[in-house]
N, CA, C and O atoms as a MOPAC input file, in Angstrom:
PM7 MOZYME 1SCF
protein

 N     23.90100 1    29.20000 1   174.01700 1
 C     23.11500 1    29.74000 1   175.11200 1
 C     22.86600 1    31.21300 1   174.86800 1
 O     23.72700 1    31.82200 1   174.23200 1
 N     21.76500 1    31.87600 1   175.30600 1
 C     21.33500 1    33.16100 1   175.11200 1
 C     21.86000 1    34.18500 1   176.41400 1
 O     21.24300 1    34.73000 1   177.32900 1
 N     23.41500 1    34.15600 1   175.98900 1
 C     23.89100 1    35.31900 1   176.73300 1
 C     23.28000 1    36.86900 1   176.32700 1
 O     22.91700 1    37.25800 1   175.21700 1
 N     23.29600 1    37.56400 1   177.54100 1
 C     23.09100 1    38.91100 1   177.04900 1
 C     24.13600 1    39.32700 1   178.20100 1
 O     24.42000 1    38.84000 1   179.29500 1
 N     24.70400 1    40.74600 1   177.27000 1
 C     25.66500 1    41.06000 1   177.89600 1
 C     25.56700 1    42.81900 1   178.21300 1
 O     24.65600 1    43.46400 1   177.69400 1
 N     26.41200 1    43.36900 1   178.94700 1
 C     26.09500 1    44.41500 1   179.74100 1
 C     27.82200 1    45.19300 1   179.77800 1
 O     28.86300 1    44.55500 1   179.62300 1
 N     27.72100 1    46.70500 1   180.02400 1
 C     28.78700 1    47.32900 1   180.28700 1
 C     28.18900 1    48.64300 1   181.55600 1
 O     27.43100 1    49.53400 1   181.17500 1
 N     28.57300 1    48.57800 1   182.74100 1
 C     28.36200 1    50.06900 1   183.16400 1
 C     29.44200 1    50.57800 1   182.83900 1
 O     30.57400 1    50.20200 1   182.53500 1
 N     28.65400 1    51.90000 1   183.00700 1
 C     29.61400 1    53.22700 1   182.50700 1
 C     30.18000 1    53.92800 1   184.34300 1
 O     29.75000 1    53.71200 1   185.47600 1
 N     31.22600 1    54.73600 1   183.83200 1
 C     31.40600 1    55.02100 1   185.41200 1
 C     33.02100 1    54.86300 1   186.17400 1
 O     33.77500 1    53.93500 1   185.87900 1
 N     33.25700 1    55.58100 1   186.85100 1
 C     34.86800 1    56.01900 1   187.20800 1
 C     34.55200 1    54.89200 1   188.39400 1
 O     33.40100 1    54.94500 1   188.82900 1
 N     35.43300 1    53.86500 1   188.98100 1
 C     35.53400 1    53.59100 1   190.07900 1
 C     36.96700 1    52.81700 1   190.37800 1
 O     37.94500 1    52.88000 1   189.63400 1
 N     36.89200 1    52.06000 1   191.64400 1
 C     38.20800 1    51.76000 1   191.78600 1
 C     39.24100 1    51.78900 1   192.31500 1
 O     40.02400 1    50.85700 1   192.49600 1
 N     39.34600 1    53.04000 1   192.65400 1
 C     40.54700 1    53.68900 1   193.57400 1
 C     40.78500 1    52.90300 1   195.07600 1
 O     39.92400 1    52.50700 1   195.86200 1
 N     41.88400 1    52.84500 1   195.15300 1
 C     42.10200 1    52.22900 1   196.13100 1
 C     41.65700 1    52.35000 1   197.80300 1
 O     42.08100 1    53.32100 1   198.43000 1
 N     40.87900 1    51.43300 1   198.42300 1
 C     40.84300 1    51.81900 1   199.72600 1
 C     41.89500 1    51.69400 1   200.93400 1
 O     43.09200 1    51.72200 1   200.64600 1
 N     41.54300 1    51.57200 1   202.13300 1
 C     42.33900 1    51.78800 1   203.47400 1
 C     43.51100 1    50.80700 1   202.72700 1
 O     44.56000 1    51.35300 1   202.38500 1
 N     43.36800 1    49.69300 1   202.53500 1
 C     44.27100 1    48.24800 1   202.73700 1
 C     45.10400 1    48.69200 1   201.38700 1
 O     46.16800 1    48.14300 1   201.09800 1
 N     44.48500 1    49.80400 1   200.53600 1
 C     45.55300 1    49.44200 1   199.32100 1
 C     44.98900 1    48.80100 1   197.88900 1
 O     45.61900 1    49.01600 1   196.85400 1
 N     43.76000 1    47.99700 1   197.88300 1
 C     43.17200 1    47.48700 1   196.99800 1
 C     42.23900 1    47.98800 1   196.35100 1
 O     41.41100 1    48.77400 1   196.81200 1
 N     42.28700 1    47.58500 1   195.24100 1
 C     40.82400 1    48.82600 1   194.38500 1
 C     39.51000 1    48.44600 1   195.19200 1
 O     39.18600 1    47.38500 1   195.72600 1
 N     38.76000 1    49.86800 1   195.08400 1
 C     37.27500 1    49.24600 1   195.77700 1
 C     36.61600 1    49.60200 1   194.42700 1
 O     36.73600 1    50.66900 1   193.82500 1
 N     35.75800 1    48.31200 1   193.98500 1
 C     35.21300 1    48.42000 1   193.04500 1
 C     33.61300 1    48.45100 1   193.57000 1
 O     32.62800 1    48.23300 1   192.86500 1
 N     33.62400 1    48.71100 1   194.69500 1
 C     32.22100 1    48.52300 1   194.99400 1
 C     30.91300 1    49.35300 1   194.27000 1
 O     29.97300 1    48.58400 1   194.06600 1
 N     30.68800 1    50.57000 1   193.89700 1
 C     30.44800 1    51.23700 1   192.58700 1
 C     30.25300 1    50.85100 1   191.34900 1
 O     29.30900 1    51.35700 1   190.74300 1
 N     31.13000 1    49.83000 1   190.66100 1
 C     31.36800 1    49.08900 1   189.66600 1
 C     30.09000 1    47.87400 1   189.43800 1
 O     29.23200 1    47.66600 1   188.58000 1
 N     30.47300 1    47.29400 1   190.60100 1
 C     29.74600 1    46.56200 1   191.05200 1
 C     28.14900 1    46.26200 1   191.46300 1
 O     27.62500 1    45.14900 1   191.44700 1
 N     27.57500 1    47.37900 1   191.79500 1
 C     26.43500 1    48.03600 1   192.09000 1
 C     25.96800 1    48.13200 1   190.92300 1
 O     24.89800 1    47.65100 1   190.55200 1
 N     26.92500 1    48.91300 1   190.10200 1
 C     26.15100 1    49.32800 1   188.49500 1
 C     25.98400 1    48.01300 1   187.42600 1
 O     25.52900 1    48.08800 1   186.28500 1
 N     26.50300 1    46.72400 1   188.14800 1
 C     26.55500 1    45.78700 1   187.57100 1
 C     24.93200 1    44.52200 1   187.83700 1
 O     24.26200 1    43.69100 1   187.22500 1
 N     25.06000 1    45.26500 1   189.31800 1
 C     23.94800 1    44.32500 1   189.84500 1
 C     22.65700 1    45.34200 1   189.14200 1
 O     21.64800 1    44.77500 1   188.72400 1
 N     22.74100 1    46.39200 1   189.08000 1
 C     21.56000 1    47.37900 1   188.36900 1
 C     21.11400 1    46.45400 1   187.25300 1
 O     20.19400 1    45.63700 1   187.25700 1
 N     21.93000 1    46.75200 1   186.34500 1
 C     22.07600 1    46.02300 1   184.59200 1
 C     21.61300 1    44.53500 1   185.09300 1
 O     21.15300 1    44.09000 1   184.04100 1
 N     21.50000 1    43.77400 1   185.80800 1
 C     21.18800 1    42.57300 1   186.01700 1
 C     19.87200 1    42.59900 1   186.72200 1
 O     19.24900 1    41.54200 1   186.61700 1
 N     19.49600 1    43.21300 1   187.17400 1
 C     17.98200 1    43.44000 1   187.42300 1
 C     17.26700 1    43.73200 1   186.18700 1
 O     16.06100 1    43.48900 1   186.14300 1
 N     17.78500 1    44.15700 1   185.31600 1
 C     17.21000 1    44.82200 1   183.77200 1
 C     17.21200 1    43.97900 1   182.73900 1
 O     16.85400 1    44.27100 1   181.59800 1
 N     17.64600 1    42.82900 1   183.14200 1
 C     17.75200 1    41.70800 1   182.49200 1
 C     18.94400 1    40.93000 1   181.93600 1
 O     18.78600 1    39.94000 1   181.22100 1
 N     20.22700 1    41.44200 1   182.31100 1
 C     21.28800 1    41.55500 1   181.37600 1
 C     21.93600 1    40.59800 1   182.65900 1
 O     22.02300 1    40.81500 1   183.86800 1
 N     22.35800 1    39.39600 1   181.76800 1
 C     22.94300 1    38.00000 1   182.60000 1
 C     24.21200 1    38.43900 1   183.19800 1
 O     24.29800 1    38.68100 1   184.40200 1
 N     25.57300 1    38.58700 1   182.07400 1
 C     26.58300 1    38.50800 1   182.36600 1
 C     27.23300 1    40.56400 1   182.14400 1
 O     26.84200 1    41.28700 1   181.22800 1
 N     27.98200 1    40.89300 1   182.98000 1
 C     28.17800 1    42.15500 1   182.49600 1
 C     30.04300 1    42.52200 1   183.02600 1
 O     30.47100 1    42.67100 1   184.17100 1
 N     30.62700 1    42.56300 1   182.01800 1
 C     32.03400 1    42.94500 1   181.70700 1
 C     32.46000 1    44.05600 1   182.15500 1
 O     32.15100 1    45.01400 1   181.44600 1
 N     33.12600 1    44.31800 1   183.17700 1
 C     33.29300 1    45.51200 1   183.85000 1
 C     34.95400 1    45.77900 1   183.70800 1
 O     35.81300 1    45.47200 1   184.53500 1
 N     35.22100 1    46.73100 1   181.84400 1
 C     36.83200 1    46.63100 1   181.81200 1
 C     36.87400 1    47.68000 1   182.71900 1
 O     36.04400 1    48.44100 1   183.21700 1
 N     38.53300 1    47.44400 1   182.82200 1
 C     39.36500 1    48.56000 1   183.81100 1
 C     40.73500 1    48.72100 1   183.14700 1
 O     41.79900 1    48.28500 1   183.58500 1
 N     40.53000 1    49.44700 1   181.97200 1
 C     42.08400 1    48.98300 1   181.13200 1
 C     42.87700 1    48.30200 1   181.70200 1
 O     42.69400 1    47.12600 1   182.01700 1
 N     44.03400 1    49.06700 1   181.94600 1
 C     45.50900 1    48.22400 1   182.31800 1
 C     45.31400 1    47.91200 1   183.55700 1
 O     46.27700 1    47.67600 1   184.28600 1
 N     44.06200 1    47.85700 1   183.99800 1
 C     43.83600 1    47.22200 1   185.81800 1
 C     43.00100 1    45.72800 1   185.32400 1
 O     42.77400 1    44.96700 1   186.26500 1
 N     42.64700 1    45.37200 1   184.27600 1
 C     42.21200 1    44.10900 1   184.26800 1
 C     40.88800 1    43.86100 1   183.93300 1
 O     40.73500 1    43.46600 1   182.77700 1
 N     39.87700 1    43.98000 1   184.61400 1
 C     38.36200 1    43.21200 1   184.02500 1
 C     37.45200 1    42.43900 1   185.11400 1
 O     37.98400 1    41.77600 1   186.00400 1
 N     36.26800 1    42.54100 1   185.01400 1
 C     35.57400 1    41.99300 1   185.98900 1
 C     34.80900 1    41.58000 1   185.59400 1
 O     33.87600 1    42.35600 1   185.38700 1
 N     34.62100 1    40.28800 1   185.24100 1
 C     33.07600 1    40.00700 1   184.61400 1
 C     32.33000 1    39.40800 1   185.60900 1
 O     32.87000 1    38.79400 1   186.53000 1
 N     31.13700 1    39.53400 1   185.50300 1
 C     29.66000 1    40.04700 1   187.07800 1
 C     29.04600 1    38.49400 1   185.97100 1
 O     29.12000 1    38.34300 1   184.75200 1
 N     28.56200 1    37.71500 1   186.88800 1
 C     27.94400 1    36.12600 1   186.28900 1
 C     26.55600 1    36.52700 1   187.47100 1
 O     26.62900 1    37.41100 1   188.32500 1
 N     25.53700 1    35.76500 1   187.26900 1
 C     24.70200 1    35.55300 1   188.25300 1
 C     25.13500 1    35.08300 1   189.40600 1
 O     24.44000 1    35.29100 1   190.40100 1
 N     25.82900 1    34.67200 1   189.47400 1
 C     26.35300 1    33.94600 1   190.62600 1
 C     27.76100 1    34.05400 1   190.94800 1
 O     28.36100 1    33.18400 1   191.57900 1
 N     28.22300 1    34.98700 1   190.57000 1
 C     29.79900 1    34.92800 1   191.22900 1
 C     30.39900 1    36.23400 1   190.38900 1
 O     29.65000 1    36.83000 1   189.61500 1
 N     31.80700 1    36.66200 1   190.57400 1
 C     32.49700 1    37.73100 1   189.60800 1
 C     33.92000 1    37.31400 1   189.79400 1
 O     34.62000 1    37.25800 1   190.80500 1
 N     34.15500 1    37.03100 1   188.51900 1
 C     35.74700 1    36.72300 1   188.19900 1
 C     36.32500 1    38.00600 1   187.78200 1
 O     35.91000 1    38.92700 1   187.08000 1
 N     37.69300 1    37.72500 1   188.60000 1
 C     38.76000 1    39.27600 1   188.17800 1
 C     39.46900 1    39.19600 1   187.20100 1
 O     39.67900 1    38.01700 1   187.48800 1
 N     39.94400 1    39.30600 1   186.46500 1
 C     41.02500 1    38.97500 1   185.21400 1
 C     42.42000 1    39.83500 1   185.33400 1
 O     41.96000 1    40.86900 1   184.84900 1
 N     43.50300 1    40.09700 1   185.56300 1
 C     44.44000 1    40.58500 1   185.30100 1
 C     44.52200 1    40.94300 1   183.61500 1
 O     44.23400 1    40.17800 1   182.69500 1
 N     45.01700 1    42.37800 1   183.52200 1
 C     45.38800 1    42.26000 1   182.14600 1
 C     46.96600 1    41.91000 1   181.70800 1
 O     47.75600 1    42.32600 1   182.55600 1
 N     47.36100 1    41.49100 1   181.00200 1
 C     48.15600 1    40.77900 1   180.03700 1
 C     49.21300 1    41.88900 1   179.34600 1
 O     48.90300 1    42.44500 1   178.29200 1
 N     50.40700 1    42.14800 1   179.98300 1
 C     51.40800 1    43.03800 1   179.82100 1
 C     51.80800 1    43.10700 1   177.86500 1
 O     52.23500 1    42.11000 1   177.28300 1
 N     51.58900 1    44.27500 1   177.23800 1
 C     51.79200 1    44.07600 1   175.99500 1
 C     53.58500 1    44.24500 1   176.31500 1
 O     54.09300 1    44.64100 1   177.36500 1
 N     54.40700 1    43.73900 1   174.85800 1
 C     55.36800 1    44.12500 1   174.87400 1
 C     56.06500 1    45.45900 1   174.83300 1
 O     57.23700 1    45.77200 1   175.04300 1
 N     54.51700 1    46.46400 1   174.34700 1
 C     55.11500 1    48.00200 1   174.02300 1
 C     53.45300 1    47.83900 1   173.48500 1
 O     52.68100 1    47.03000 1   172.97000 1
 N     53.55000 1    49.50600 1   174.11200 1
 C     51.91800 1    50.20500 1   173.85000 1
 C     52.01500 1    50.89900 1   172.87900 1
 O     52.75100 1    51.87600 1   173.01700 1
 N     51.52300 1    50.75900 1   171.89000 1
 C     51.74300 1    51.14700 1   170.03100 1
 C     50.68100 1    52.15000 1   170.35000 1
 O     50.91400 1    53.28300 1   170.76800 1
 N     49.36000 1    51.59100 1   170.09300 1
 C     47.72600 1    52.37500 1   170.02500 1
 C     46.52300 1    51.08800 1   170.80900 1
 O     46.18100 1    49.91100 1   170.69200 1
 N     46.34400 1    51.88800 1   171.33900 1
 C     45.19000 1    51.20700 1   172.55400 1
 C     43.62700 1    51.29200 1   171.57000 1
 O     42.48300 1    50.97800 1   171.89600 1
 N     44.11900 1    51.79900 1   170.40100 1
 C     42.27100 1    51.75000 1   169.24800 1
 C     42.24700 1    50.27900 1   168.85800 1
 O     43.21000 1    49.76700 1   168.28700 1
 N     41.19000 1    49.62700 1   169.15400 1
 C     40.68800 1    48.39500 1   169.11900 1
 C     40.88400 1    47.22700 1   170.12000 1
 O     40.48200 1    46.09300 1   169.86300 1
 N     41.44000 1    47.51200 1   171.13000 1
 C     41.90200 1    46.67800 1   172.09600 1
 C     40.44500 1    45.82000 1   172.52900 1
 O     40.15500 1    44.64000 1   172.33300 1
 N     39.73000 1    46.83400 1   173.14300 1
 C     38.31800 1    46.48900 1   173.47000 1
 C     37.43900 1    45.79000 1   172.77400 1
 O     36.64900 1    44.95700 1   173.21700 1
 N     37.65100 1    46.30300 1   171.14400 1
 C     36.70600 1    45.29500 1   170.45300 1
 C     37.47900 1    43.72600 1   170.49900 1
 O     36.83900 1    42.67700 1   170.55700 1
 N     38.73000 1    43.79700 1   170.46500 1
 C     39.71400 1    42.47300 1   170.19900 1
 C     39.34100 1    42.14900 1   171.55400 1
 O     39.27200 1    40.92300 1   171.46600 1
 N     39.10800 1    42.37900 1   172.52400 1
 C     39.47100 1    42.05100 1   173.58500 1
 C     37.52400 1    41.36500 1   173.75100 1
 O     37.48800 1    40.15700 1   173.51700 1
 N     36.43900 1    41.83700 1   174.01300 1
 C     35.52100 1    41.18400 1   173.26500 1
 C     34.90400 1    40.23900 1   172.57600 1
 O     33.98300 1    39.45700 1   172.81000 1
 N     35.96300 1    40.58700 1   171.20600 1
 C     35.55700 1    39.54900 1   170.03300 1
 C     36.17700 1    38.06200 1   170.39200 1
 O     35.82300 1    36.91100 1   170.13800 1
 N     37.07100 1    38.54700 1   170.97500 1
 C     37.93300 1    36.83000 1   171.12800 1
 C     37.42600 1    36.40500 1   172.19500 1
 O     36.94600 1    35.29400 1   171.96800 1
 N     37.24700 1    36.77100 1   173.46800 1
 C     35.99900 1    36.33800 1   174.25000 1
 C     34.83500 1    35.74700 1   174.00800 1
 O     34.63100 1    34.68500 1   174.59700 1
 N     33.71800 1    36.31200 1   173.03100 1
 C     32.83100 1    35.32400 1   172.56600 1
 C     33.30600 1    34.23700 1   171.58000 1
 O     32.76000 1    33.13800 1   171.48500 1
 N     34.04000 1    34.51400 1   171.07800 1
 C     34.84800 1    33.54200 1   170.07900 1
 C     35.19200 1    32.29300 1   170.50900 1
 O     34.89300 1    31.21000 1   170.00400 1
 N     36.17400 1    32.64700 1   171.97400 1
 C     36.78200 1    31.24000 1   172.95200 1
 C     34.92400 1    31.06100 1   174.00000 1
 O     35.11600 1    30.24100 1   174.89800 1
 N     34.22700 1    31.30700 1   174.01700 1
 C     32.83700 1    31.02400 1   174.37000 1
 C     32.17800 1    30.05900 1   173.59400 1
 O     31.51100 1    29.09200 1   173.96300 1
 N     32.52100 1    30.54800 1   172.21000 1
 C     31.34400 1    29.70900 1   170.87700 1
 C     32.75100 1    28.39100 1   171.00100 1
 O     32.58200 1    27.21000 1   170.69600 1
 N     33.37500 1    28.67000 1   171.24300 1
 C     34.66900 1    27.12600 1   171.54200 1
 C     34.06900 1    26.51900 1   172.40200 1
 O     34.49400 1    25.37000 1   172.27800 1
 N     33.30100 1    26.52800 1   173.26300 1
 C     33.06700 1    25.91400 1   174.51300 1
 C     33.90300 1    26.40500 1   175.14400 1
 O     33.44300 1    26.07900 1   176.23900 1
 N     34.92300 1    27.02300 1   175.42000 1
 C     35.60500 1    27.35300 1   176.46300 1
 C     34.90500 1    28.07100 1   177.24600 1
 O     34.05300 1    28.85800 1   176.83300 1
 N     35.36900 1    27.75500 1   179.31600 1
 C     34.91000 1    28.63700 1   180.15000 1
 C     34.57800 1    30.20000 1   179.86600 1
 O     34.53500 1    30.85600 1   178.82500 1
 N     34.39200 1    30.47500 1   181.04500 1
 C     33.82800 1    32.20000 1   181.18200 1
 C     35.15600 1    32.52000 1   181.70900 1
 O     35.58200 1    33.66800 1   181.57500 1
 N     35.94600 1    31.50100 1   182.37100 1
 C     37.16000 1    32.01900 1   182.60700 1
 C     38.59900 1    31.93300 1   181.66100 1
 O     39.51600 1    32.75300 1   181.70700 1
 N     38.53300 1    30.67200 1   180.76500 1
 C     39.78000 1    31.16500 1   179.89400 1
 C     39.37200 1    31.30300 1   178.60600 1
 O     39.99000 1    30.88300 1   177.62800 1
 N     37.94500 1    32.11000 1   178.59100 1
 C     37.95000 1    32.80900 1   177.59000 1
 C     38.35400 1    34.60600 1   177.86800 1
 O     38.63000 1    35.55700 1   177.13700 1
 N     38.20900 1    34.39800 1   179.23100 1
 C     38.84600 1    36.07900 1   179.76600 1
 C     40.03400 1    36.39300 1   179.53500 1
 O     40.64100 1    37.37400 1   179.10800 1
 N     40.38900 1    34.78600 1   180.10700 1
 C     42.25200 1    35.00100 1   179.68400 1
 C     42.34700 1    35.04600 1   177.85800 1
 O     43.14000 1    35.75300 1   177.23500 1
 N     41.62900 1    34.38200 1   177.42300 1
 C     42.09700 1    34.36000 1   175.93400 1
 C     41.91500 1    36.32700 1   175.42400 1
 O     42.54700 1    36.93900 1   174.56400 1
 N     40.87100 1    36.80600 1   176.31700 1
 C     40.83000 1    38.02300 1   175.79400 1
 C     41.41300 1    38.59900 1   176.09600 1
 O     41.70800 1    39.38100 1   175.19100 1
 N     42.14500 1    38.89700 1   177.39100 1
 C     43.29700 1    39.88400 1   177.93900 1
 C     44.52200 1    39.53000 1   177.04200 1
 O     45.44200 1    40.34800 1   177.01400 1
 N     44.61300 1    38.45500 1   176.35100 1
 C     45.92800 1    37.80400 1   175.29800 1
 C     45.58900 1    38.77900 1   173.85100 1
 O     46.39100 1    39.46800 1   173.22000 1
 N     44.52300 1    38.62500 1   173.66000 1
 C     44.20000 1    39.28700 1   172.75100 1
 C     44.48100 1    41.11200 1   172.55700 1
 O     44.89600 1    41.82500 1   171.64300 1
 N     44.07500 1    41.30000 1   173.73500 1
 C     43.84400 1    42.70900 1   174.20600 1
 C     45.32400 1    43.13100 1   173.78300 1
 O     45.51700 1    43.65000 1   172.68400 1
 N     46.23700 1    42.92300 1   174.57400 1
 C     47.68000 1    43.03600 1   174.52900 1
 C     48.32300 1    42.76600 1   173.10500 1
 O     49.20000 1    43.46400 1   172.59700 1
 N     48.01200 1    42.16200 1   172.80400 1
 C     48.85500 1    41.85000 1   171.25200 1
 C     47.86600 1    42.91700 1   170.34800 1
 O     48.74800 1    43.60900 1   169.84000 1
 N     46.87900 1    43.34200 1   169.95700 1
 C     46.37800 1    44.47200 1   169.79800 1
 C     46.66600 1    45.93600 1   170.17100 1
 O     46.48100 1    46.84300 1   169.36100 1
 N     47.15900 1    46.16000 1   171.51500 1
 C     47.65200 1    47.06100 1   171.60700 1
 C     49.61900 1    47.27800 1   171.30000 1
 O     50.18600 1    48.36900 1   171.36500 1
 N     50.05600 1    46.43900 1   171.09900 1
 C     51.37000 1    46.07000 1   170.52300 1
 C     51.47300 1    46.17700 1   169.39100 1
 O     52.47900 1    45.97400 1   168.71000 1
 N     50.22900 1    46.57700 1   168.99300 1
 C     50.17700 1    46.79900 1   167.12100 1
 C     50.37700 1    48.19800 1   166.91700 1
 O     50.01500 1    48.89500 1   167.86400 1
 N     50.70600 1    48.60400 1   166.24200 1
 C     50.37500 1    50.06600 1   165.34000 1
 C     49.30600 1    50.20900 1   164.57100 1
 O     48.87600 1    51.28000 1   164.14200 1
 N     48.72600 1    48.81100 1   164.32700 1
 C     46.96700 1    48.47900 1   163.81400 1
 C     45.54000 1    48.30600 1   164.27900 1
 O     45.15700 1    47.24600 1   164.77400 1
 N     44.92300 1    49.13300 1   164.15200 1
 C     43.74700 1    49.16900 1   164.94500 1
 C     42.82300 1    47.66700 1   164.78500 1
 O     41.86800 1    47.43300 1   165.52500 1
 N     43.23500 1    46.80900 1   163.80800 1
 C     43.10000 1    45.54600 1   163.34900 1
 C     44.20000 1    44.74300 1   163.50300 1
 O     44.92600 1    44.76600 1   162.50900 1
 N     44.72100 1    43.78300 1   164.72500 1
 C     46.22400 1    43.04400 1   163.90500 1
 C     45.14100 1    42.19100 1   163.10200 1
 O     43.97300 1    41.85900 1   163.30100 1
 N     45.95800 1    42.02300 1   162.24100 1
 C     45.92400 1    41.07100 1   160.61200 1
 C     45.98900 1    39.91000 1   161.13800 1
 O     45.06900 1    39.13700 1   160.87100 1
 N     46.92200 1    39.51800 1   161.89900 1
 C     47.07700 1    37.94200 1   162.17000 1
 C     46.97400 1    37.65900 1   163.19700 1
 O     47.86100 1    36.95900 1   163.68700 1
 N     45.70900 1    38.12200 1   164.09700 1
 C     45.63200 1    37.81600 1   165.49100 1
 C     44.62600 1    36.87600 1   165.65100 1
 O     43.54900 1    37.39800 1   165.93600 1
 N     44.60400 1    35.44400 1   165.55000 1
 C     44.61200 1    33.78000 1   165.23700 1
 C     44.69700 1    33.33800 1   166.63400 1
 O     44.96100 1    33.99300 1   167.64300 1
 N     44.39500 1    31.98200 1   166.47700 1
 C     44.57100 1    31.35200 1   167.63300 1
 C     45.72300 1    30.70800 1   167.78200 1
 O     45.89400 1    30.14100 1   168.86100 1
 N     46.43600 1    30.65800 1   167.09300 1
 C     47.88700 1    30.31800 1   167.18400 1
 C     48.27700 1    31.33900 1   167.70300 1
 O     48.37000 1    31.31200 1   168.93100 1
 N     48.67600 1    32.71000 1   166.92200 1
 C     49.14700 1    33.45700 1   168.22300 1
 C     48.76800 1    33.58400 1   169.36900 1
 O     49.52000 1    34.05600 1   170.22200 1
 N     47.37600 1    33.14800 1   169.67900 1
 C     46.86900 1    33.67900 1   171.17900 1
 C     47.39700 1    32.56100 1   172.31900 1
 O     46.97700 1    32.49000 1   173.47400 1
 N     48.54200 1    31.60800 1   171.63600 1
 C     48.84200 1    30.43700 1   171.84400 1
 C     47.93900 1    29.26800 1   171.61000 1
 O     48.26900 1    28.31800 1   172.31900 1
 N     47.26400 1    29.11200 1   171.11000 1
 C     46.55700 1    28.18200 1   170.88900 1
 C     46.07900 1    27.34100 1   169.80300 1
 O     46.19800 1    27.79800 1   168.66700 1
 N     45.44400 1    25.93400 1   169.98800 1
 C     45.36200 1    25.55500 1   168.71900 1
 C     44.17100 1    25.75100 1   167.90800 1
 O     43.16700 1    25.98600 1   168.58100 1
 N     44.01500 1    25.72200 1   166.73100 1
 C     42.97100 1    25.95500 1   165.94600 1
 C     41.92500 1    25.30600 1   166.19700 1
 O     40.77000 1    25.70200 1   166.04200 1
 N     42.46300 1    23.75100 1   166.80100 1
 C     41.19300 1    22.98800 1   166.74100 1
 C     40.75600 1    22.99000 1   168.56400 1
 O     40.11200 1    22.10100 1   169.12200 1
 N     41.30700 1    24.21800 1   169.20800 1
 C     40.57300 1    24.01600 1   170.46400 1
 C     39.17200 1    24.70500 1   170.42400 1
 O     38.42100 1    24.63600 1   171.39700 1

């Protein structure tokens, strides 16, 4: 399918009255980019998780506790790449989010701006999913 994909730029988030992030800002800049043509648009929030904006709905993602924060260089692309990756699997829009926040984390647990062996076995999974 001919995804096109989207990032706003932009500080938001902070918590309102109740305590919860208001991403409403985020959000706005998401529905912008989707007037412009851009289907689906990924709204990271580092260690706060992820929002991806669908035509029709927005899933939140939690991010995925590394064991120890080595270097946060490449998280985003890993975090990304394995997303369209568990996509071209057929997998959902949703556990390919999770497959990327798995990703994300074991990337930043590296001291490598590349892990070497970050597979679908490690991401728990099997090769042939």
């Amino acid at each position: 399918t001919g995804h096109s994909f989207g990032e706003p730029t932009g500080q938001s988030g902070q918590p309102d009255q109740s305590g919860q992030p208001d991403h409403t800002e985020l959000l706005a800049a998401a529905a912008q980019l989707q007037l412009q043509g851009v289907k689906w648009v990924w709204v990271r929030l580092g260690q706060r998780g992820s929002l991806l904006v669908l035509p029709s709905s927005v899933m939140a993602f939690s991010s995925v506790a590394p064991k120890e924060v080595m270097d946060v260089t490449g998280a985003g692309d890993a975090l990304l790449g394995a997303f369209l990756a568990a996509l071209l699997r057929e997998y959902s829009p949703e556990q390919a989010g999770k497959v990327a926040h798995t990703a994300a984390a074991l990337t930043v647990a590296s001291p490598d701006t590349v892990v070497q062996d970050l597979n679908w076995k490690r991401l728990g999974l099997n090769d042939n999913d």
